[in-house]
MMTF fields as JSON, N, C-alpha, C and O atoms, coordinates in Angstrom:
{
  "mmtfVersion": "1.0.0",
  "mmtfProducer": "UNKNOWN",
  "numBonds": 503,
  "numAtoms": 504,
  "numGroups": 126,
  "numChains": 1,
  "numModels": 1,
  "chainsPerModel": [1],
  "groupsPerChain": [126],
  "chainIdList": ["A"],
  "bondAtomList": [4, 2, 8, 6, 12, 10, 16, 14, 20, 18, 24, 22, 28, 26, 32, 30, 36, 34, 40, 38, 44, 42, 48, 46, 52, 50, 56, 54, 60, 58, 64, 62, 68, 66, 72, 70, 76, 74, 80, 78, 84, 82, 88, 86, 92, 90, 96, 94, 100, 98, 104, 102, 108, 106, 112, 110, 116, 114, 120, 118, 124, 122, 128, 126, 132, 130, 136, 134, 140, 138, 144, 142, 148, 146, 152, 150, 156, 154, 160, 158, 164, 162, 168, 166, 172, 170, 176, 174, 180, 178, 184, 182, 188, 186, 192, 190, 196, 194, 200, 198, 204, 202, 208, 206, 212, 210, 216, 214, 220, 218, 224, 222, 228, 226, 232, 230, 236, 234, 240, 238, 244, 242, 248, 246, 252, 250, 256, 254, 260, 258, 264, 262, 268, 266, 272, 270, 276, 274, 280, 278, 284, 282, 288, 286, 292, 290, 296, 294, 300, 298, 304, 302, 308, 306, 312, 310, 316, 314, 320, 318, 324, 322, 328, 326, 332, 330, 336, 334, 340, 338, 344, 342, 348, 346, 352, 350, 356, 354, 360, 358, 364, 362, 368, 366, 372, 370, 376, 374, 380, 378, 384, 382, 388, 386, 392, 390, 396, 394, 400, 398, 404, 402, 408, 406, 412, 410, 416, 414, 420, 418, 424, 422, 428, 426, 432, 430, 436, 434, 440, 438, 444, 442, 448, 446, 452, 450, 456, 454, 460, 458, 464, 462, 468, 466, 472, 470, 476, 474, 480, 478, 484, 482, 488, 486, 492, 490, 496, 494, 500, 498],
  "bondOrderList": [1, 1, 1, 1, 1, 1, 1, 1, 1, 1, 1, 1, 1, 1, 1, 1, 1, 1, 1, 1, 1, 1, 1, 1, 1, 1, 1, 1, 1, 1, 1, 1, 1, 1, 1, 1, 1, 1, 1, 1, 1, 1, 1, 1, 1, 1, 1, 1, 1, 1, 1, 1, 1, 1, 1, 1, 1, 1, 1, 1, 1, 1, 1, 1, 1, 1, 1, 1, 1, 1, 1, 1, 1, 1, 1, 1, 1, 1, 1, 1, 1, 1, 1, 1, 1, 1, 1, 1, 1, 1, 1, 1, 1, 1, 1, 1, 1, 1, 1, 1, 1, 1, 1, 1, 1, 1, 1, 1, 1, 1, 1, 1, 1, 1, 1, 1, 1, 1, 1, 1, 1, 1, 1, 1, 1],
  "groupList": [{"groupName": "UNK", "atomNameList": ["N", "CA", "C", "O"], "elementList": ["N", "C", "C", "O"], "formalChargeList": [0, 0, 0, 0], "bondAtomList": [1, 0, 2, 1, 3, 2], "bondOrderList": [1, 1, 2], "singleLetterCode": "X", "chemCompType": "L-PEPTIDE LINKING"}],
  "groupTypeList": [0, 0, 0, 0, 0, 0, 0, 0, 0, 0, 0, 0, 0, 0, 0, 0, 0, 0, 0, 0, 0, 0, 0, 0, 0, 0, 0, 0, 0, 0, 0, 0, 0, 0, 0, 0, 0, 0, 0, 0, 0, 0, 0, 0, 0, 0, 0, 0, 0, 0, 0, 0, 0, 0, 0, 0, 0, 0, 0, 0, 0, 0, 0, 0, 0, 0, 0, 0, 0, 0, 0, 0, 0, 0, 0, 0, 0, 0, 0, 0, 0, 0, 0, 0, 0, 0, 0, 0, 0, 0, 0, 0, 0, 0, 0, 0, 0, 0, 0, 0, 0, 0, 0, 0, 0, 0, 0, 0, 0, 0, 0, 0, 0, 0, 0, 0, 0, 0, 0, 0, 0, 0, 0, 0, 0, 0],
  "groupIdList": [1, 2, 3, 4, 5, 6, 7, 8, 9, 10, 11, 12, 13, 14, 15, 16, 17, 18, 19, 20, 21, 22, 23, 24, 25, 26, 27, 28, 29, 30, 31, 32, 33, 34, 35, 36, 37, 38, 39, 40, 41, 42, 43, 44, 45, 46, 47, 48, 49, 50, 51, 52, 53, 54, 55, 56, 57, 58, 59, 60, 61, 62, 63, 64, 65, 66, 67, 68, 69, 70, 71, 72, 73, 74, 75, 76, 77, 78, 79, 80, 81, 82, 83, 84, 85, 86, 87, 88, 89, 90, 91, 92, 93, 94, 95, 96, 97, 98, 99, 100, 101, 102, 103, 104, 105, 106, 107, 108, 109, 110, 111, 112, 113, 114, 115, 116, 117, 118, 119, 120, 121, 122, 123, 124, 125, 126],
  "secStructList": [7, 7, 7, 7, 7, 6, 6, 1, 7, 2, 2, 2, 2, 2, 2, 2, 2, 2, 2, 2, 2, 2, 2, 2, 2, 2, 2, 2, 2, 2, 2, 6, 1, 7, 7, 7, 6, 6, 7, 7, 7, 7, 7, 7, 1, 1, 6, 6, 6, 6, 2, 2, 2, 2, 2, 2, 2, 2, 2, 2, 2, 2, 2, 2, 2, 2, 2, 2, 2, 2, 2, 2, 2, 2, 2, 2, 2, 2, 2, 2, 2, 2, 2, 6, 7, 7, 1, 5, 7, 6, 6, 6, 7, 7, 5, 7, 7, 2, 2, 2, 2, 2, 2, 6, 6, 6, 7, 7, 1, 7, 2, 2, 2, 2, 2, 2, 6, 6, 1, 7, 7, 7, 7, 7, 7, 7],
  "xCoordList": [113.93, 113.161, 112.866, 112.752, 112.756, 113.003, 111.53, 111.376, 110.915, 109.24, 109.64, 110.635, 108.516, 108.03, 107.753, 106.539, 108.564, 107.84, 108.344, 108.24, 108.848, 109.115, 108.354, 108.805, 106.774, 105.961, 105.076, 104.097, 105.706, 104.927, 105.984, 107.179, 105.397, 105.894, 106.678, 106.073, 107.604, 108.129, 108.35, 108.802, 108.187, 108.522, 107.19, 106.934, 106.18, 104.79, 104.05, 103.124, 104.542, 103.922, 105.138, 104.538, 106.255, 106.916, 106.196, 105.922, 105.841, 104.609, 103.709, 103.436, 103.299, 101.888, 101.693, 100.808, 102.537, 103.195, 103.473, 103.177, 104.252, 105.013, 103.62, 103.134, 102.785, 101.822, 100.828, 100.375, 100.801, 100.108, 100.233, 99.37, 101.712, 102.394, 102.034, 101.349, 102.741, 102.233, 100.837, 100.559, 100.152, 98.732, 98.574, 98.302, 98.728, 98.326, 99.02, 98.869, 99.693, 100.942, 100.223, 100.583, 99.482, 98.878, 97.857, 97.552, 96.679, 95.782, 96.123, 95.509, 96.719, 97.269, 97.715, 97.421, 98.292, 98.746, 97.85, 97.993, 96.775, 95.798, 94.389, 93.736, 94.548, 94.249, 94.409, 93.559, 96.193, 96.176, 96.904, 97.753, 96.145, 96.683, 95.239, 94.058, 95.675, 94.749, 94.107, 94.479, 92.747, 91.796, 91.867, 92.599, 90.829, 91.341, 90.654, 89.469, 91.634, 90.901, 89.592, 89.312, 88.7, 87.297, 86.485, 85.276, 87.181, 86.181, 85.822, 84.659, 86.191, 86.537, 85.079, 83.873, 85.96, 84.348, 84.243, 85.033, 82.534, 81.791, 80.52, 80.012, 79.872, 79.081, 77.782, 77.839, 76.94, 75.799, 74.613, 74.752, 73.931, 73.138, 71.843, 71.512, 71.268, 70.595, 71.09, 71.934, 70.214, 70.613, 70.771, 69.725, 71.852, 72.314, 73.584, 74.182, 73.875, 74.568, 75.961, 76.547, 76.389, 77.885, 78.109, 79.162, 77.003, 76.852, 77.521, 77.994, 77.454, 78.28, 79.551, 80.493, 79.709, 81.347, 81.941, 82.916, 81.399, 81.919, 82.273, 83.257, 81.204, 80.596, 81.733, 82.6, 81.925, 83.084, 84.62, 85.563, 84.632, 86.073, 86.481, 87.517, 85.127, 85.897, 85.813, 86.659, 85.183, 84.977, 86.707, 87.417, 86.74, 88.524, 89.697, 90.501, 89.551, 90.376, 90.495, 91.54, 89.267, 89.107, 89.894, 90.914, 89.453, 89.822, 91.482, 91.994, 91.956, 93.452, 94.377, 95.492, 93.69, 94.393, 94.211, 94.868, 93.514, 92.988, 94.459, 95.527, 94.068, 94.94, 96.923, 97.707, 97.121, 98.502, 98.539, 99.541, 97.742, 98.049, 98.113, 98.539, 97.798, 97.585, 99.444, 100.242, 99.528, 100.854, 101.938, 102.368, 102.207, 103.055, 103.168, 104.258, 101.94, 101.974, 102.802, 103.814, 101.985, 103.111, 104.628, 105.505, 104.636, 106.325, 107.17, 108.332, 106.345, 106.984, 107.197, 108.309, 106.179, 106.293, 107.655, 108.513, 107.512, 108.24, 109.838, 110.654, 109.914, 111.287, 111.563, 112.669, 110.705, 110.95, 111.407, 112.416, 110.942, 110.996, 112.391, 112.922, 113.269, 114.456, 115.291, 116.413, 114.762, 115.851, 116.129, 117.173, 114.858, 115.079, 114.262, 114.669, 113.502, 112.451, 111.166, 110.664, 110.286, 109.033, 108.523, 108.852, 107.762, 106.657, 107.162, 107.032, 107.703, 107.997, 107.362, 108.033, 106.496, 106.173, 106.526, 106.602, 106.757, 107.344, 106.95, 107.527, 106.233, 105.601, 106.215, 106.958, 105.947, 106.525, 107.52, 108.039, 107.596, 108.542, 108.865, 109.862, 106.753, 106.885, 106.138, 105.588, 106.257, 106.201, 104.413, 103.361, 104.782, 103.196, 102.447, 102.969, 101.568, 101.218, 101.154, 100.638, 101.748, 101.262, 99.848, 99.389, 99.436, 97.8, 97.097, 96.256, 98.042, 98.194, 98.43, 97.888, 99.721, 100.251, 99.78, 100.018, 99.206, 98.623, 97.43, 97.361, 96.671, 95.343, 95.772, 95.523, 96.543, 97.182, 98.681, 99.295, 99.295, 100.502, 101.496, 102.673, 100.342, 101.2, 101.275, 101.519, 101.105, 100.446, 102.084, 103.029, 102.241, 103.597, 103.517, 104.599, 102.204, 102.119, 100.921, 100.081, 101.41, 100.836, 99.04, 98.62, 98.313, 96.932, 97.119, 97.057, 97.274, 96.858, 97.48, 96.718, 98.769, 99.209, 98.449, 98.108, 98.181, 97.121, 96.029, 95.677, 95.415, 94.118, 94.34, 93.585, 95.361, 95.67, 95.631, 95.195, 96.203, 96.524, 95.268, 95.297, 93.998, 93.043, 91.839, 90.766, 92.063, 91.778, 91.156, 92.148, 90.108, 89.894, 90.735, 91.207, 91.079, 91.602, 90.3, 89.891, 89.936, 88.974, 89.522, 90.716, 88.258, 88.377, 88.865, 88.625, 89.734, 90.689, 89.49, 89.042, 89.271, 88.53, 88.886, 89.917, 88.634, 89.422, 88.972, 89.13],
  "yCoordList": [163.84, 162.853, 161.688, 161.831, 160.576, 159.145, 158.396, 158.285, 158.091, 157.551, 156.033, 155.409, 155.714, 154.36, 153.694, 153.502, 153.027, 152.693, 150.637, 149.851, 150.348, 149.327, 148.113, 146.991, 148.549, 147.48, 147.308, 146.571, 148.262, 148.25, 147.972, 148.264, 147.483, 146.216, 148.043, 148.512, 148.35, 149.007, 148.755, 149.673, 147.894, 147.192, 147.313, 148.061, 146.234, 146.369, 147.831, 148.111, 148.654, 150.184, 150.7, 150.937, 150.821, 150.941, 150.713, 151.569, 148.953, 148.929, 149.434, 149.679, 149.513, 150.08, 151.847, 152.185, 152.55, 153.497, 153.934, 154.941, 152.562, 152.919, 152.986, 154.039, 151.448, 151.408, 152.676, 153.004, 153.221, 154.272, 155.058, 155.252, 155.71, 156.524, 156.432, 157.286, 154.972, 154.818, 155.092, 155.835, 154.429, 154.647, 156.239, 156.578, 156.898, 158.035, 159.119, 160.339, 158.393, 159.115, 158.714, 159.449, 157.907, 157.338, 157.656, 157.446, 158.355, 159.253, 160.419, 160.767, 161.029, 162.511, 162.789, 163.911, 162.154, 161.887, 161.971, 162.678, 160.999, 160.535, 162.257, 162.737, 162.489, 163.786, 164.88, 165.639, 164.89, 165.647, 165.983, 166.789, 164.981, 164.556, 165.329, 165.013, 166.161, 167.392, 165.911, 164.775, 166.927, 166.725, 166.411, 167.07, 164.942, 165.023, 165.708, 166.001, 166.122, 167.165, 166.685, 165.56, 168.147, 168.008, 167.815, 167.928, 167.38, 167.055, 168.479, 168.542, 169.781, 170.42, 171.353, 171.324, 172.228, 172.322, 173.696, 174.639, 173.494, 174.212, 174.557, 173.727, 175.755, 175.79, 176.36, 177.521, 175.683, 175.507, 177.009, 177.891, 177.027, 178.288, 177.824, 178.721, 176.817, 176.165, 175.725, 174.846, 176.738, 176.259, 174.747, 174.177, 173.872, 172.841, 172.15, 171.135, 172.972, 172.805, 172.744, 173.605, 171.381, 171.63, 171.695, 171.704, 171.721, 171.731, 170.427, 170.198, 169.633, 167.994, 168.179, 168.027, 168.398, 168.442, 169.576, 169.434, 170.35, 171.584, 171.29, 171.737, 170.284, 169.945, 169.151, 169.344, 168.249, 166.769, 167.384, 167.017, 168.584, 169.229, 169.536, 169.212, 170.42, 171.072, 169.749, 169.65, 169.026, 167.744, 166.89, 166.406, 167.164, 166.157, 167.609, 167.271, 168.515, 169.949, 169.46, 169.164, 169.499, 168.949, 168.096, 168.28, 166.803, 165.756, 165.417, 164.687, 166.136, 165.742, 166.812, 166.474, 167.967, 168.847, 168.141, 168.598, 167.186, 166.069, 165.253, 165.439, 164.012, 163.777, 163.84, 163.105, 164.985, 166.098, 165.991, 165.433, 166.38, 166.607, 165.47, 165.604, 164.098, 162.861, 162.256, 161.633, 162.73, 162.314, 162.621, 161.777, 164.475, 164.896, 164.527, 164.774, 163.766, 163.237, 161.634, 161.2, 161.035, 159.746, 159.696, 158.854, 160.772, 160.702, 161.739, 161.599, 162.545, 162.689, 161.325, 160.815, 160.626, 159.591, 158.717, 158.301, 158.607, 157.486, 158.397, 157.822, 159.122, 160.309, 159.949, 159.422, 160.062, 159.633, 158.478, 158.422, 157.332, 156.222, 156.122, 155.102, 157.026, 156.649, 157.479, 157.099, 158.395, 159.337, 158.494, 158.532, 157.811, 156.977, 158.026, 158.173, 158.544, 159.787, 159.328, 159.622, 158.826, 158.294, 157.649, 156.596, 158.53, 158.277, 159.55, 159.448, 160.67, 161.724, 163.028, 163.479, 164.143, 164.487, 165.957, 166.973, 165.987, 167.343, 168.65, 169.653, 168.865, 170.162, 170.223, 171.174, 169.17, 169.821, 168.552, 168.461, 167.679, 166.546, 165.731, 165.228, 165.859, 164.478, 163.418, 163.571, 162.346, 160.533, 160.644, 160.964, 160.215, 160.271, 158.421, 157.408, 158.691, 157.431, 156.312, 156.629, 154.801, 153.549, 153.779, 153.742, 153.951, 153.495, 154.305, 154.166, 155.45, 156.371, 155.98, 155.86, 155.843, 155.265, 153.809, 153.52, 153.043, 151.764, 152.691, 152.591, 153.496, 154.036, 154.431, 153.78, 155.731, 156.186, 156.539, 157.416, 155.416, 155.447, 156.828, 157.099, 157.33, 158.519, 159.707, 160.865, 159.425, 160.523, 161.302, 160.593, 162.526, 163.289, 163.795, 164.019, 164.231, 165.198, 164.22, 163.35, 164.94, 164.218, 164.858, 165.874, 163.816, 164.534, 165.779, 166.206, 166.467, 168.247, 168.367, 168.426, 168.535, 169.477, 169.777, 170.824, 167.69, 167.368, 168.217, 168.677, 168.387, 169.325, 170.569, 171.302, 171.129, 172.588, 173.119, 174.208, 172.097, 172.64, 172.982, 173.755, 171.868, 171.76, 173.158, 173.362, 173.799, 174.403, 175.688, 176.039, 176.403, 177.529, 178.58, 178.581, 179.643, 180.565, 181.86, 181.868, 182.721, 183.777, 184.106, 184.056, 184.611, 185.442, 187.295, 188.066, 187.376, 188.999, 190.377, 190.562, 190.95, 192.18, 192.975, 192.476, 193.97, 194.682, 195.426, 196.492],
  "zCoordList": [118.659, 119.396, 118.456, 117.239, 119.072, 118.18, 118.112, 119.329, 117.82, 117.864, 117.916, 117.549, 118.492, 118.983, 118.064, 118.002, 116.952, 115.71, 115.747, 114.805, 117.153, 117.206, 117.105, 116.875, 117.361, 116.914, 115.632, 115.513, 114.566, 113.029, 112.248, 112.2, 111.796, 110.265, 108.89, 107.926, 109.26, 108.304, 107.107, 106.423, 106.699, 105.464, 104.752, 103.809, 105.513, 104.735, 104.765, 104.004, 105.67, 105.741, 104.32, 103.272, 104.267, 102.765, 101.454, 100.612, 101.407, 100.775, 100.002, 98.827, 101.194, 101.42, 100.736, 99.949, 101.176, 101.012, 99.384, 98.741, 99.01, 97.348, 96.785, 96.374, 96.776, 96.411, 95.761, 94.664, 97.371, 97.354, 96.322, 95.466, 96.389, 95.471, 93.85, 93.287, 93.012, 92.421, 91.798, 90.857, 92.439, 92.434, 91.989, 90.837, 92.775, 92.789, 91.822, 91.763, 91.21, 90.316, 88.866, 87.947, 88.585, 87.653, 87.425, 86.251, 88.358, 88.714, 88.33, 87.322, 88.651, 88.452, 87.231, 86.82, 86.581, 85.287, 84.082, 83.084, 84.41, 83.899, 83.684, 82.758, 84.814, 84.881, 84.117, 83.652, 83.989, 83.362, 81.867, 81.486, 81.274, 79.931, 79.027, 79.172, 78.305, 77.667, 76.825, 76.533, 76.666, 75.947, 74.662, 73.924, 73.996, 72.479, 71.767, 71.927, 70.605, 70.007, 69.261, 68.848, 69.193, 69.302, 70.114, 69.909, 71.536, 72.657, 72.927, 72.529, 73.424, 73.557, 74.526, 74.28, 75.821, 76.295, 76.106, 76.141, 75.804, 75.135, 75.736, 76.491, 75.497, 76.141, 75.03, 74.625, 74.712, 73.861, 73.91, 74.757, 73.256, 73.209, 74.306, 75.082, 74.399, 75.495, 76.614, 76.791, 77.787, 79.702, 79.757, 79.447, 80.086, 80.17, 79.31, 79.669, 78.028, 77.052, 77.684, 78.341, 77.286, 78.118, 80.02, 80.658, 80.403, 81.99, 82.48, 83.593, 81.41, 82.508, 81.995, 82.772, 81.15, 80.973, 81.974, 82.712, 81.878, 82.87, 84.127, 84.717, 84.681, 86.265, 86.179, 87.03, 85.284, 85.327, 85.266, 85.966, 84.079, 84.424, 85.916, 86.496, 86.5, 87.912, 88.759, 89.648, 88.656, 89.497, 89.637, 90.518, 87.865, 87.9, 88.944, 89.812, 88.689, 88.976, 90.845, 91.424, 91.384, 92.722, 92.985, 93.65, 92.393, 92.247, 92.595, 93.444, 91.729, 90.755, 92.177, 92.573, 92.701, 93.755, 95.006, 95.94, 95.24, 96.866, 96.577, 97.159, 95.173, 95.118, 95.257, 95.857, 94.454, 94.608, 96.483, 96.93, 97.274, 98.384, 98.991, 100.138, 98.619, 99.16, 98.784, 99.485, 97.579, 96.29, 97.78, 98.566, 97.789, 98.457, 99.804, 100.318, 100.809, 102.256, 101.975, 102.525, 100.974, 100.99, 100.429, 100.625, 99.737, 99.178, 100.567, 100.949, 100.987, 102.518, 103.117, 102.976, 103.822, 104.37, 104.088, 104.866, 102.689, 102.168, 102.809, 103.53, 102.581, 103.031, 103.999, 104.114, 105.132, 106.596, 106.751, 107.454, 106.258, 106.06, 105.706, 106.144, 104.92, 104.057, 105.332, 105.666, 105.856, 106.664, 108.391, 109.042, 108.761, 109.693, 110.559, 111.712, 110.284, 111.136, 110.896, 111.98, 110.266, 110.127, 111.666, 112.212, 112.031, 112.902, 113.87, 115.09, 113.314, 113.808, 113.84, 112.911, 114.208, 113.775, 113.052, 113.743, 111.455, 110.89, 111.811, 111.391, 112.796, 112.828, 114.241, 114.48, 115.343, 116.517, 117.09, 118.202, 116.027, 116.735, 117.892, 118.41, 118.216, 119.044, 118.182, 117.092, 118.924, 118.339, 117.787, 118.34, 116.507, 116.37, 117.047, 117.514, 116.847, 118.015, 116.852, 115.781, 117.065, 116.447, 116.002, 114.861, 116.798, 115.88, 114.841, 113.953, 115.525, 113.619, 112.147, 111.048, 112.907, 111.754, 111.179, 110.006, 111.919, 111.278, 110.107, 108.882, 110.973, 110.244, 108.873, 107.859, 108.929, 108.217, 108.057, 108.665, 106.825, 107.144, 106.421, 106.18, 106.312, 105.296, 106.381, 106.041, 107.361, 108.778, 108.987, 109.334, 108.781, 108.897, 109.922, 110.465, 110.7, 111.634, 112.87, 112.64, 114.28, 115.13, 115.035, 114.482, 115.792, 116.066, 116.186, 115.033, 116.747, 117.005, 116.411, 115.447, 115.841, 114.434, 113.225, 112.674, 112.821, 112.243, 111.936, 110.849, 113.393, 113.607, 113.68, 113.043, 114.42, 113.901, 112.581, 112.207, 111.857, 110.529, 109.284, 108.327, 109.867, 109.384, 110.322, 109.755, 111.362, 111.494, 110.399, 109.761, 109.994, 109.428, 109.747, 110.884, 108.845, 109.459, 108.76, 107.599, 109.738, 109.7, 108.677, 108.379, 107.85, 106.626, 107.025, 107.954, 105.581, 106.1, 105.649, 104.518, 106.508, 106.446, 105.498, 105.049, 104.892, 103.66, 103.93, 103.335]
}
């Protein structure tokens, strides 16, 4: 199935897109370029010792895994974009809507896939 992508600017969503990429490739990177030596985390004999570095490590860990998942939706995108499928959706392959894709141009999957996917899944009983 072929999407309606006849009234968005493909080029500036490309863009927009590399941009992104970049960006976010420089972030991630940046992330995860080890520590100089001596910084090193530690955790002090006094309650608080080392608590912000700790808080700021898992904070970048968060951080740097949002990112990664942001990395892999636009270098999909950009894929689509190259395969002539962009504005398709990977999951059930109908047209994701224009105004999606204006919002978010990195959008692989339609609304409800979207939302399916973000769905919880119940925790497993043991």
């Amino acid at each position: 199935m072929t999407s309606r992508t006849d009234d968005l600017d493909l080029t500036a969503i490309r863009r927009v897109l590399e941009d992104r990429r970049d960006g976010s490739r420089e972030r991630v990177s940046g992330l995860a370029r080890t520590p100089e030596r001596g910084s090193g985390l530690g955790f002090g004999k006094r309650i608080g010792d080392g608590t912000i570095e700790a808080v700021s490590r898992l904070t970048d860990i968060g951080v740097g895994s949002t990112l990664e998942r942001g990395l892999a939706r636009t270098e999909r995108a950009l894929t689509k974009l190259d395969e002539g499928t962009y504005g398709v959706c990977d999951t059930c392959g109908a047209a994701i809507p224009a105004p999606r894709l204006r919002a978010m141009p990195d959008s692989v999957h339609c609304l409800a896939c979207a939302a399916a996917e973000r769905t919880p899944r119940p925790a497993r009983r043991r």
